[in-house]
N, C-alpha and C positions, 0 to 999 in steps of 0.2 A: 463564442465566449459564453458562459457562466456568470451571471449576475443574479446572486438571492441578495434582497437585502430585507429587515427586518421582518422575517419569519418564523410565523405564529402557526401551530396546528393543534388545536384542542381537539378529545375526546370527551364531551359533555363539562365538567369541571378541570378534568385532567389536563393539565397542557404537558402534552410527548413532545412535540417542536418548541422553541424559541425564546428569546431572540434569538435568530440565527442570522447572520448577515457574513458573506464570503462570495469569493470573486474567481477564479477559475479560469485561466488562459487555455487557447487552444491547440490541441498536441498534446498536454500534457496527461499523464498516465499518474494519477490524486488516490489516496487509498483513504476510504474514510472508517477510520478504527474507535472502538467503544464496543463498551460491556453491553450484553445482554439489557434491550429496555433501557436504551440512552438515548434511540431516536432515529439510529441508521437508517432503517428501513420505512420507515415513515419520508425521510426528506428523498430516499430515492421513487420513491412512489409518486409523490408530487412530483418530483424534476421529470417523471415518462407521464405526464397527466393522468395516472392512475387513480389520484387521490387530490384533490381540492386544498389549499392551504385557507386555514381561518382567516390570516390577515398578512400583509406584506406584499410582496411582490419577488416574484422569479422569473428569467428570463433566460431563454436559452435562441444565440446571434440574435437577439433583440425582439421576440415574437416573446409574447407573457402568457404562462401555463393559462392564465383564466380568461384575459381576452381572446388569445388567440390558439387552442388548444390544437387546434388540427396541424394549425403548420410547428407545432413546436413536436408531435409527435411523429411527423414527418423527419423530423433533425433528430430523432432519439431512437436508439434500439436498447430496449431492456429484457434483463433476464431476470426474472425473479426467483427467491432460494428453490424455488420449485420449478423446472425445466417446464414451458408450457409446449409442451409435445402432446400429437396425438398419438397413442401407440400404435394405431390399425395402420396407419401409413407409410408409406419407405418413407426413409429419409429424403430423397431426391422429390418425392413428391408434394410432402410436406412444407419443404421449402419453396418449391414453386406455391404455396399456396399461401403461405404464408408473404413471399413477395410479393404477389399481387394484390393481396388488400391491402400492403401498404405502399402500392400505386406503382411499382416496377410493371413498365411495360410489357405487351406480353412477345412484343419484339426483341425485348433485352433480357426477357425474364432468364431460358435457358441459358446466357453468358453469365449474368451475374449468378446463377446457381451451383455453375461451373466453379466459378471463380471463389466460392464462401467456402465448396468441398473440400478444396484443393489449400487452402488457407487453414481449415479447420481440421484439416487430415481425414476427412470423411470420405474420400475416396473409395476407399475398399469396404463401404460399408452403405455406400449412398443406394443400393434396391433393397436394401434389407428394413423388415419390418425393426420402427423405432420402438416395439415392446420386445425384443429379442435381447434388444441390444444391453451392454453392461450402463453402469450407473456413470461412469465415464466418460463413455461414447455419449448418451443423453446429455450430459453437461455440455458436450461439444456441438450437440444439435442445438440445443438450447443460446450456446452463443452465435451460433452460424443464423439463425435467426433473427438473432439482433441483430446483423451486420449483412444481411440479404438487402436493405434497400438505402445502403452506403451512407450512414446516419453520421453526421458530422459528432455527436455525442453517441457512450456508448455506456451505461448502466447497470453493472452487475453484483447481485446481492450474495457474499457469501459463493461463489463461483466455485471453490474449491471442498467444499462443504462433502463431505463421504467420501473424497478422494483416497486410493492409496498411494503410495511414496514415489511410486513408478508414475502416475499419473498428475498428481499436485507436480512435478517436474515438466511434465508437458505442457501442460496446464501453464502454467509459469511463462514457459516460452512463448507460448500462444499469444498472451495476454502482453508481455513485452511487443510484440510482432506487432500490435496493433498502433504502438506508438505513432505519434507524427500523423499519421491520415487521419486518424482518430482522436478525438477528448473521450478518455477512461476513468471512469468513477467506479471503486471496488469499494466495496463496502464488507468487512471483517471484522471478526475478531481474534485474530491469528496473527500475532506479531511477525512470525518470522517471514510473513507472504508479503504483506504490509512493506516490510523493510526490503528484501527479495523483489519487488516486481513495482514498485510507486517509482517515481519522481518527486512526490509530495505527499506526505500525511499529512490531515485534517482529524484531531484527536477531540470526537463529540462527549461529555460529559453532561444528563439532565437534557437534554433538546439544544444546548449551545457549544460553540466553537470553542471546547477549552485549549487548543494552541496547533498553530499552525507551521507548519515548515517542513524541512525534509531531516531526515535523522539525523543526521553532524548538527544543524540549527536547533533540533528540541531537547540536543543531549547537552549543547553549547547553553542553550539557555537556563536550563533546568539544573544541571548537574552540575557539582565540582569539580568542572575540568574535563579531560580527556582520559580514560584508563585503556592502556593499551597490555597483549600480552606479547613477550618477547621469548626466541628463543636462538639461542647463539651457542658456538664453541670457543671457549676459551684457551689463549693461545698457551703455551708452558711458560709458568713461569707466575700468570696470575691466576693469582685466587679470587672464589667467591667474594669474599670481602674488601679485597681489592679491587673488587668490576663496582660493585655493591658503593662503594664510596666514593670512588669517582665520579658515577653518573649523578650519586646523591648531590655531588657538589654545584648542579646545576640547582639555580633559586627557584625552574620552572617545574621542576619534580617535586611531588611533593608527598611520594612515600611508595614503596618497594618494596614488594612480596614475592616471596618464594615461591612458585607453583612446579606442578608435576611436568615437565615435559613429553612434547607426542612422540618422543624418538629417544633413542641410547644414544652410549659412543663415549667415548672417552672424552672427560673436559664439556661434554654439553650440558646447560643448564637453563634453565628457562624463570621468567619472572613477569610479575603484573606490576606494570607502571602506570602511577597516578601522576599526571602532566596537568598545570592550571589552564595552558593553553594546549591547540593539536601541534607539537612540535614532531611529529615523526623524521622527517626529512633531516634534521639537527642530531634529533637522536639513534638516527644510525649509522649519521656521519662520526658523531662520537664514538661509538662501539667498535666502527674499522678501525679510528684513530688509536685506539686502545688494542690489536690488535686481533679482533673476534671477527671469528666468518657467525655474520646473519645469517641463522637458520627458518626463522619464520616471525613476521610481524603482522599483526592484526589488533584492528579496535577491539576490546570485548562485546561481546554481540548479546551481552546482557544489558547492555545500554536502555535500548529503546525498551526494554521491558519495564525499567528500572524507574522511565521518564513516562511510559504508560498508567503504572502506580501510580506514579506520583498525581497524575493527573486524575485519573478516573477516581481517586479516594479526595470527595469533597472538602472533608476537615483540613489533610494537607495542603490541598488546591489552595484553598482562602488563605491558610497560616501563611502559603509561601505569598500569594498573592500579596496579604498587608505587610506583609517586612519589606516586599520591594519598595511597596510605597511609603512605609516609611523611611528607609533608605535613601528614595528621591526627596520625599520632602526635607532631607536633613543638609 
């Protein structure tokens, strides 16, 4: 387990951390998202004892970054945006070398070398010098690294940073993989990986936690309701305006637009539904009831972009922040 609580990291006058106080269950796969200079990379520094916190306390399964630094980086494998590889060495060797300073025996070392290759897809690549290799495969030395001396936490900044399209999809898989044996901390700023490959986002704004949860929770908190897109064939007989006002009759809709559909065909039509609550399961039991073959339903996966804004832009932060309160205190 993860336990920061009041977390402070000044730069001379600058405070880049804090308060930061958050809690962090084990197994779970946490993506910690923010702009550019919000502090990302600064809290993942301290949680691998790369970096010292000014004031507070952090604890990873209950060892504290400053009392107890060795054994907490015994429980941590970290990759920083920067792959720390040496390039003159194969991969296979590198990793043995890398295991053993952080204390894999030299009885276990070849299994567990085996075993990080074979996870990380480095197989067909494990005698080949790590300066040959593309910017990819280095990304994937760089996490097999972290994961050589079977780190209860796992630390990764920006992981998918210069990927191409073919690779950020490996990459993805890789990182899901890890789940359950592992605590995954990603740190981003790339909404779509964030939403793709977490369990839970943690959205940093200034050095502190501005909202926690996982997307359905910060889209439910933040936003008006649920917008989903709908695409359906309409049976003969009805029309747009008659699909259009039936569903409108529901008091949980609360407003229907026309979009383009991904597909042709006679009688197909497609629409973006604003719902106050997530009713999908209702609303397509309605649409058979009305006769329509459901062609495609999805959340719009503008959402979290939408609830990212909102968060990372201070001014709105605070406005939305005092109306809630005043809201409760009325």
């Amino acid at each position: 387990m993860i336990e920061i609580s009041d977390l402070y990291k000044y730069y001379g006058d600058n405070r880049a951390v804090g308060p930061l106080t958050v809690t962090i269950e084990p197994g779970q796969v946490v993506g910690l998202l923010g702009l550019n200079g919000a502090g990302k990379t600064t809290t993942l520094r301290i949680l691998a004892c790369d970096l010292l916190p000014t004031s507070g306390t952090v604890r990873i399964d209950g060892h504290d970054v400053v009392d107890n630094p060795e054994a907490v980086r015994a429980r941590v494998g970290y990759l920083p945006d920067s792959p720390p590889v040496y390039g003159e060495m194969s991969v296979r060797e590198y990793l043995r070398f890398a295991g053993r300073i952080r204390g894999v025996t030299s009885r276990d070392i070849g299994k567990r070398v085996s075993e990080v290759l074979g996870l990380t897809e480095l197989d067909s690549v494990a005698d080949r010098i790590i300066a040959t290799l593309s910017h990819g495969f280095r990304q994937r030395v760089g996490i097999a690294q972290a994961l050589v001396h079977k780190p209860s936490l796992v630390v990764l900044d920006e992981p998918i940073s210069g990927l191409d399209p073919v690779q950020i999809v490996e990459m993805r898989r890789l990182l899901r993989s890890l789940r359950g044996e592992h605590t995954v901390l990603i740190s981003s700023h790339i909404l779509s990986e964030i939403s793709e490959t977490c369990d839970r986002i943690l959205v940093i704004r200034d050095g502190q936690i501005a909202a926690s949860g996982s997307e359905a929770e910060l889209s439910a908190q933040l936003l008006s309701g649920v917008s989903v897109d709908v695409t359906v064939r309409r049976p003969d007989g009805l029309t747009e305006t008659e699909l259009t006002d039936a569903l409108d009759a529901d008091s949980d809709i609360s407003e229907i637009l026309p979009i383009l559909p991904h597909e042709s065909g006679n009688q197909v039509m497609a629409m973006r539904i604003q719902m106050h609550h997530d009713r999908r399961p209702e609303l397509i039991s309605k649409l058979v009831s009305l006769g329509c073959g459901v062609l495609e339903l999805s959340r719009t996966r503008r959402e979290l972009e939408t609830v990212f804004l909102q968060l990372s832009d201070r001014n709105s932060a605070m406005t939305g922040a005092a109306d809630q309160n005043k809201e409760a205190s009325q």
